[in-house]
C-alpha positions in Angstrom: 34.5 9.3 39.8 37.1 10.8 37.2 37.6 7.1 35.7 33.9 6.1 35.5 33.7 9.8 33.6 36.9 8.6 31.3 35.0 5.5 30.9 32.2 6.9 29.5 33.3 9.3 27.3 35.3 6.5 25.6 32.6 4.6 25.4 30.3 7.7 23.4 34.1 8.3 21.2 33.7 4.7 20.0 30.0 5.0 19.1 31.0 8.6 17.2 33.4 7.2 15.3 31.6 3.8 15.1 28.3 5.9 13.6 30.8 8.2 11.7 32.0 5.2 10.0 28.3 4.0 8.9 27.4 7.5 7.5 30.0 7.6 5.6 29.9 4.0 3.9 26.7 4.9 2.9 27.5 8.3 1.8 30.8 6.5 -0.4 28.6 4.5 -2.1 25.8 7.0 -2.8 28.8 8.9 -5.1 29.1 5.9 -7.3 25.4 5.1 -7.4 22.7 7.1 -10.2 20.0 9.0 -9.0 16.3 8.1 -9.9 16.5 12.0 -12.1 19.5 10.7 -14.1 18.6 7.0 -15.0 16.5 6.2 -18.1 14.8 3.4 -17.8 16.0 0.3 -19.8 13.7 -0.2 -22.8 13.4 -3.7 -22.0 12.8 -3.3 -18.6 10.0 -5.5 -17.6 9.6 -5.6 -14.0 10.1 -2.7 -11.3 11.4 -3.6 -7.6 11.2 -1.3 -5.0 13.7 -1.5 -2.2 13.8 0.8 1.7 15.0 1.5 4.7 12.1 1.6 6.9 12.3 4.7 9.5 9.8 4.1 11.7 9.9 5.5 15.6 13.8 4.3 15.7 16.8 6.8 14.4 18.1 5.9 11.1 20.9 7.7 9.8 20.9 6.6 6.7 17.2 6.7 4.9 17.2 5.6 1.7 15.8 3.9 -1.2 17.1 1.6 -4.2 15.1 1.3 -7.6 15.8 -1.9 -9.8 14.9 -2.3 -13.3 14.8 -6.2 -14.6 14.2 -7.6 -18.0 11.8 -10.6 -18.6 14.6 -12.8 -18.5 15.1 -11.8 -14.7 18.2 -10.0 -15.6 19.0 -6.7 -13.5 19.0 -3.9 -16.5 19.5 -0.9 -14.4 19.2 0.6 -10.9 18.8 3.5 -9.3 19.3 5.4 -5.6 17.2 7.9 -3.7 18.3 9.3 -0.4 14.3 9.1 0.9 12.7 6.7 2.2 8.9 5.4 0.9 5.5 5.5 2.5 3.4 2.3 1.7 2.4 1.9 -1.8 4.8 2.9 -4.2 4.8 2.6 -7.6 1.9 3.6 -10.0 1.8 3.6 -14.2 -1.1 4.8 -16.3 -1.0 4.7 -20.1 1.7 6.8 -20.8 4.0 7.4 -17.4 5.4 5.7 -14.2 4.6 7.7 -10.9 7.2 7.1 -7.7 5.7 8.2 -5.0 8.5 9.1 -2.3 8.0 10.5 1.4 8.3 14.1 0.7 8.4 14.4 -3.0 7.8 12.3 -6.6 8.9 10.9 -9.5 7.4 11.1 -12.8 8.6 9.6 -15.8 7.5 8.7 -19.4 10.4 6.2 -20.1 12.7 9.0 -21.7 12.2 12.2 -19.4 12.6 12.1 -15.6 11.1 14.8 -13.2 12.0 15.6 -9.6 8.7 17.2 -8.7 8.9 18.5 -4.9 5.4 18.6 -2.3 4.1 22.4 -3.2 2.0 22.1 -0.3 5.4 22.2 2.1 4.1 19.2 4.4 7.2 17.4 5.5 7.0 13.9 7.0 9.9 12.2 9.2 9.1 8.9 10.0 6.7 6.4 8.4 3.6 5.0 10.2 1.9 1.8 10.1 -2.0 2.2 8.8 -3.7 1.8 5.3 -1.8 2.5 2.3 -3.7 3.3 -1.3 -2.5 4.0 -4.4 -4.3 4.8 -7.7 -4.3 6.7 -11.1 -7.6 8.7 -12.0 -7.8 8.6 -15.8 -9.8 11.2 -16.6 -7.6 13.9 -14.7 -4.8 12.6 -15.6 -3.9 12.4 -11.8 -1.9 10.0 -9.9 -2.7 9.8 -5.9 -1.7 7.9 -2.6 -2.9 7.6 0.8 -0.7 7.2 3.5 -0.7 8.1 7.7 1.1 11.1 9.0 0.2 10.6 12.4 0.5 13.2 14.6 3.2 14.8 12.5 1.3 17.7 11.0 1.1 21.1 13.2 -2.3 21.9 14.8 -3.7 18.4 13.8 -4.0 15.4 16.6 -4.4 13.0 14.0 -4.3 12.7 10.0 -3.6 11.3 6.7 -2.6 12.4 3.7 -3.7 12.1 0.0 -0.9 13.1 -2.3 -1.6 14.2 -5.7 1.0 14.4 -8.5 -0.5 15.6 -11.7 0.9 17.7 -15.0 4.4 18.3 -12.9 3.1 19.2 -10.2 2.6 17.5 -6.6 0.5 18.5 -3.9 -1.0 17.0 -0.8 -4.8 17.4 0.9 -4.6 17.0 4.3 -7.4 14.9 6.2 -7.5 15.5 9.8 -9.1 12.0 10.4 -7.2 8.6 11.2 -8.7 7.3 7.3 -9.4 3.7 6.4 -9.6 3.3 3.2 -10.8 5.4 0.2 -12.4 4.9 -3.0 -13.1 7.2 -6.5 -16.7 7.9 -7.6 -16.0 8.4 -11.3 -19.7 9.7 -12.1 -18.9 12.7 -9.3 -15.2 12.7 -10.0 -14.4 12.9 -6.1 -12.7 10.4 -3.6 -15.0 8.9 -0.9 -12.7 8.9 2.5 -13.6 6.7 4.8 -13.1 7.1 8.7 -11.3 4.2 10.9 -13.4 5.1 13.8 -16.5 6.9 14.0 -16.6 11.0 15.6 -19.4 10.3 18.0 -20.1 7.4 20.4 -23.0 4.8 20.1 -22.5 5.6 16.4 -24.9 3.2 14.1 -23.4 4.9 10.7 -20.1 5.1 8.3 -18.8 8.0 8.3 -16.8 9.5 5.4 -15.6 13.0 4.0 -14.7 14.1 0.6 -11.9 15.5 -1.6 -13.7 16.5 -5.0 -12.5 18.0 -8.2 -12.5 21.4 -8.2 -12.8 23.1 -12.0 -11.1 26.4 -11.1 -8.1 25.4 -10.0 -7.7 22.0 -11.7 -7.1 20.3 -8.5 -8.8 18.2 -5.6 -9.8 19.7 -2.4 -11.1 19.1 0.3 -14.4 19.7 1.7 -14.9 19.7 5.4 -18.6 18.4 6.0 -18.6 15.1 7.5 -21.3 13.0 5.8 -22.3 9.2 6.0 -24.2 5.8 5.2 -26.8 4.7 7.5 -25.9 1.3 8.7 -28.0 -1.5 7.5 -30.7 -1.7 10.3 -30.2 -5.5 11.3 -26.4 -4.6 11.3 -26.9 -1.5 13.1 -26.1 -2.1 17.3 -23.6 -4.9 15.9 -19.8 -4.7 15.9 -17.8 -5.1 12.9 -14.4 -5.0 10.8 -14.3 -3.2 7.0 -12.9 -5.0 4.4 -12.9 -2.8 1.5 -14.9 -0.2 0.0 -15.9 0.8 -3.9 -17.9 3.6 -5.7 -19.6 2.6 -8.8 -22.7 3.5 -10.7 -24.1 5.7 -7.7 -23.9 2.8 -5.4 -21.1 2.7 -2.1 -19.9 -1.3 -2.3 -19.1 -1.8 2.0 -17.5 -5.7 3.0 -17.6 -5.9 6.5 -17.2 -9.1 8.8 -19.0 -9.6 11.7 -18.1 -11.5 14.5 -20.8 -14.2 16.1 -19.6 -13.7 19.3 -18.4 -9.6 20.1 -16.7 -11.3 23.2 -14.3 -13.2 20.9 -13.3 -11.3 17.7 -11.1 -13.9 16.1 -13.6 -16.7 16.3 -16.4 -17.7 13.7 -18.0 -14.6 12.0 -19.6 -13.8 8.6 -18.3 -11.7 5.6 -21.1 -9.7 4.0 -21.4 -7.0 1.2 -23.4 -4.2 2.0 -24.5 -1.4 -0.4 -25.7 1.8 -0.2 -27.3 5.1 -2.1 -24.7 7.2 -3.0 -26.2 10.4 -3.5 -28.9 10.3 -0.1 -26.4 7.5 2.0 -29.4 5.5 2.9 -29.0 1.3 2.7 -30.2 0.0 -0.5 -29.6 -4.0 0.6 -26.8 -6.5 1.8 -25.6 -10.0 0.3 -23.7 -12.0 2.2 -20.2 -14.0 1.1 -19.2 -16.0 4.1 -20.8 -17.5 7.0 -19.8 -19.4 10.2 -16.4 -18.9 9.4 -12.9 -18.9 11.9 -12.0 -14.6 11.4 -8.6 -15.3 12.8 -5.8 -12.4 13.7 -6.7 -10.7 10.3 -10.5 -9.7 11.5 -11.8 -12.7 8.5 -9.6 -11.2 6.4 -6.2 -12.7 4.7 -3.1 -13.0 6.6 -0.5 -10.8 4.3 0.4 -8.2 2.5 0.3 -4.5 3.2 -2.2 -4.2 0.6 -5.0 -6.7 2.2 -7.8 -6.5 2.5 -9.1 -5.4 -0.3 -7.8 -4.0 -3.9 -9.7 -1.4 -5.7 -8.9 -2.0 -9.8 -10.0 -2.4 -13.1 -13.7 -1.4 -11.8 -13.7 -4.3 -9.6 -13.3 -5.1 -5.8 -10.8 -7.7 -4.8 -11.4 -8.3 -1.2 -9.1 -11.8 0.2 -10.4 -13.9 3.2 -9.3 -15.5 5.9 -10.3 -18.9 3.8 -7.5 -17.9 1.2 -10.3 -17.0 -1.3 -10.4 -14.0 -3.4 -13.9 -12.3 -3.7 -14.1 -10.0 -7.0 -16.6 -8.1 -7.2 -18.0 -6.3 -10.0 -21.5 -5.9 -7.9 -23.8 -7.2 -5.9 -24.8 -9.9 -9.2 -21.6 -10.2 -10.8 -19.2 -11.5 -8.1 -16.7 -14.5 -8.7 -14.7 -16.7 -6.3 -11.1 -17.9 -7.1 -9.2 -19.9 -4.4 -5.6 -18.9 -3.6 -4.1 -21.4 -1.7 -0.7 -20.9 0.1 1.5 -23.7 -1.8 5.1 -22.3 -1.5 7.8 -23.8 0.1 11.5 -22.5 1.2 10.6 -19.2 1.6 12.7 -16.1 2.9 11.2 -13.0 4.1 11.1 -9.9 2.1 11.4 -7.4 4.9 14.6 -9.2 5.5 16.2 -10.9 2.7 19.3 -11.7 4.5 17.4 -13.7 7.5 18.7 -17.1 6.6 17.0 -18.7 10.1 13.4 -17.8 8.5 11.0 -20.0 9.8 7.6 -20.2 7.3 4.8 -19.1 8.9 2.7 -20.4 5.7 0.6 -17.5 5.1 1.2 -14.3 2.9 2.7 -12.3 5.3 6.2 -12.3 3.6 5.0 -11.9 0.0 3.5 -8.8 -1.8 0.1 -9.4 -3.6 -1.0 -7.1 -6.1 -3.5 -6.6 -8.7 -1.9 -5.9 -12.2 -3.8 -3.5 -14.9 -4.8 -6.6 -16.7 -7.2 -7.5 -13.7 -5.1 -10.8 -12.6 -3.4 -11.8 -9.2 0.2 -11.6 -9.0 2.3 -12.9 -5.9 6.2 -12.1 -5.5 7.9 -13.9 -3.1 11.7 -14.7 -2.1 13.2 -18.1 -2.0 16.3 -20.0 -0.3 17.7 -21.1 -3.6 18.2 -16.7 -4.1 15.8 -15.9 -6.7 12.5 -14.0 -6.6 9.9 -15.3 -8.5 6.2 -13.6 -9.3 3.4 -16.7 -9.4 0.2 -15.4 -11.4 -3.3 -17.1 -9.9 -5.1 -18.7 -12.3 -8.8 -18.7 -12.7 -8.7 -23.0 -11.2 -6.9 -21.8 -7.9 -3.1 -22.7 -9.2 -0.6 -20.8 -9.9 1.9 -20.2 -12.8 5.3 -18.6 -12.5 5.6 -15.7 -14.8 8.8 -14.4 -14.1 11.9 -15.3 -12.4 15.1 -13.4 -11.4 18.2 -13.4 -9.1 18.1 -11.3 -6.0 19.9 -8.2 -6.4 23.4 -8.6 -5.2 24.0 -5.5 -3.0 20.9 -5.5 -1.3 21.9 -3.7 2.4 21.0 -5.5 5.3 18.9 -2.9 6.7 16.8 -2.7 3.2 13.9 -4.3 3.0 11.8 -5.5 -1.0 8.7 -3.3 -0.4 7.0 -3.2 -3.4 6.9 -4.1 -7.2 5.5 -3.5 -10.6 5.2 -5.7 -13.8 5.3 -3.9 -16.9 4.7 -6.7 -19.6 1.7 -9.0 -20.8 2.1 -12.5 -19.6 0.0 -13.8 -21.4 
């Protein structure tokens, strides 16, 4: 009994020392690395890369983050470190600054200046959770935001998510105690439409949303707590579906749903329609529909891909991608276009794990990240086996042109994955 208890306390000495030695690597490095506050950004950076440890329900020891700043000729400019990890979305620019949104605080930065600015609403989250992630900049208040699930992690709450606000040096969150889906902002009422992932009462036959509004007085959003919602379209009503985006414009609720033909067998052959409602009384104005008689796949009819998908609220238009690699933009129920987006690329690695040289395609978008840019177009970064990332830009004939090119950063950690990105410059 006395050599089994030898045994195993040897055993737990070499894992100490063995995890002592993996903190402090990490630590080592972190002294000859810049923080995020005390790097400028190059003035010829031209695209952003986002890099993270993931911390999901495992123990990581070492959460962190790596910023890199490249120029147009794909060179690295600049880098920087952050001992936090990210939630979802991460990156955000209006006019004038760049917004990094962290786990439990953010980064604002006007190119010169840098700001630390710390959660005033003292939420703290631990580990990151799987669900939708949003990110968006609302012009007119000069206000940054992103969505992101917290789980069970908040006290006295079962379930929510959290919109994070960071506006005039100042961040704070608004706690939703709803598992959220997706959420849109109605410029004409200057509030953010949130909408539920599952509905609060059974046999339901309506969307159900709630609202965090501008509020004058304080200068901030808030939260209202009345439930409110659309009433189904009534052909739709009894029927099971998937959402696949949502968008407030011009006092009218934008809804794309698929439906599947048979309710028995979700990932057969279904339809993709628009629906669209009154936003002031919630009642269903009329539907149009996009695709019928269709194979819905794993993805619920939608693309198979990036974190992103569905759907992309930007530029006062809805970009919603289908399981038939075609990109729906809509504008409104009138003005909607079609572009194809085909999956052409060839020796691929994965971006959640650059290092994986045994990566076997699964020719689909799971391994890139799609985005929309502030000029309205389609941009694609993906990693390839020859060690360079590349970002292809969709052109209006379904093809693709490569816009910029650069190496893989060198000192990339195995255990860091390329999460998100941002292009700064015109291609055109």
């Amino acid at each position: 009994m006395k050599d089994m208890l030898k045994k195993y306390k040897f055993i737990w000495l070499i894992v100490l020392i063995l995890l002592l030695v993996y903190m402090g690597r990490h630590k080592i490095e972190r002294i000859f690395e810049s923080s995020l506050l005390d790097v400028e950004m190059p003035a010829d950076t031209a695209v952003i890369l986002q890099t993270s440890t993931i911390t999901g329900y495992h123990l990581n020891f070492s959460p962190r983050s790596k910023i890199y700043f490249y120029n147009q000729n794909g060179e690295i400019v600049g880098s920087a470190y952050e001992p936090e990890e990210v939630l979802g979305d991460f990156i955000e620019e209006s006019f004038k600054e760049i917004c990094y949104f962290f786990k439990n605080h953010s980064v604002l930065t006007d190119g010169t200046s840098v700001k630390s600015l710390e959660n005033s609403s003292g939420t703290t989250i631990e580990n990151t959770k799987f669900g939708p992630s949003q990110i968006g900049y609302i012009e007119e208040h000069d206000t940054f935001y992103s969505l992101f699930n917290a789980g069970a992690e908040i006290e006295n709450i079962a379930y929510s998510n959290i919109l994070r606000f960071v506006s005039k040096g100042e961040t704070y969150d608004v706690i939703l105690p709803y598992f959220i889906d997706g959420v849109c902002y109605d410029e004409e009422q200057q509030k953010l439409i949130c909408v539920l992932a599952f509905a609060p009462v059974d046999n339901c036959d309506s969307t159900y949303y709630v609202i965090v509004s501008w509020d004058d007085l304080t200068k901030k959003f808030v939260y209202q707590e009345d439930l409110h919602c659309f009433s189904r379209n009534p052909q739709n009503a009894d029927i099971e579906y998937f959402s696949g985006g949502y968008m407030a414009r011009d006092g009218r609720f934008y809804h794309v749903i698929t439906i599947p033909e048979d309710e028995e067998n979700i990932y057969g052959k279904g339809s993709m329609v628009l629906e669209i409602y009154d936003l002031e009384t919630g009642n269903f104005i009329s539907h149009k529909t996009l695709l019928e008689d269709y194979e819905l796949g794993s993805y619920a009819g939608m693309l198979v891909g990036s974190s992103a998908f569905p759907s992309i609220e930007k530029c006062g238009k809805l970009y919603v991608f289908s399981a038939l690699n075609q990109v729906f933009i809509i504008e409104d129920e009138n003005n909607i276009e079609i572009r194809n987006m085909p999956y052409v690329f060839e020796d691929k690695l994965p971006l959640s794990n650059p290092n994986d040289r045994h990566y076997v395609d699964s020719k689909n978008f799971t391994e890139s990240l799609v985005c929309v840019g502030e000029d309205g177009e389609i941009y694609i970064l993906s990693l390839f086996k020859d060690g360079y990332l590349k970002i292809h830009k969709l052109l209006n004939t379904g093809q693709y042109e490569v816009v910029w090119k650069g190496k893989i950063m060198p000192d990339l950690d195995k255990d860091m994955s390329i999460n998100s990105f941002e292009l700064l410059y015109d291609t055109e």
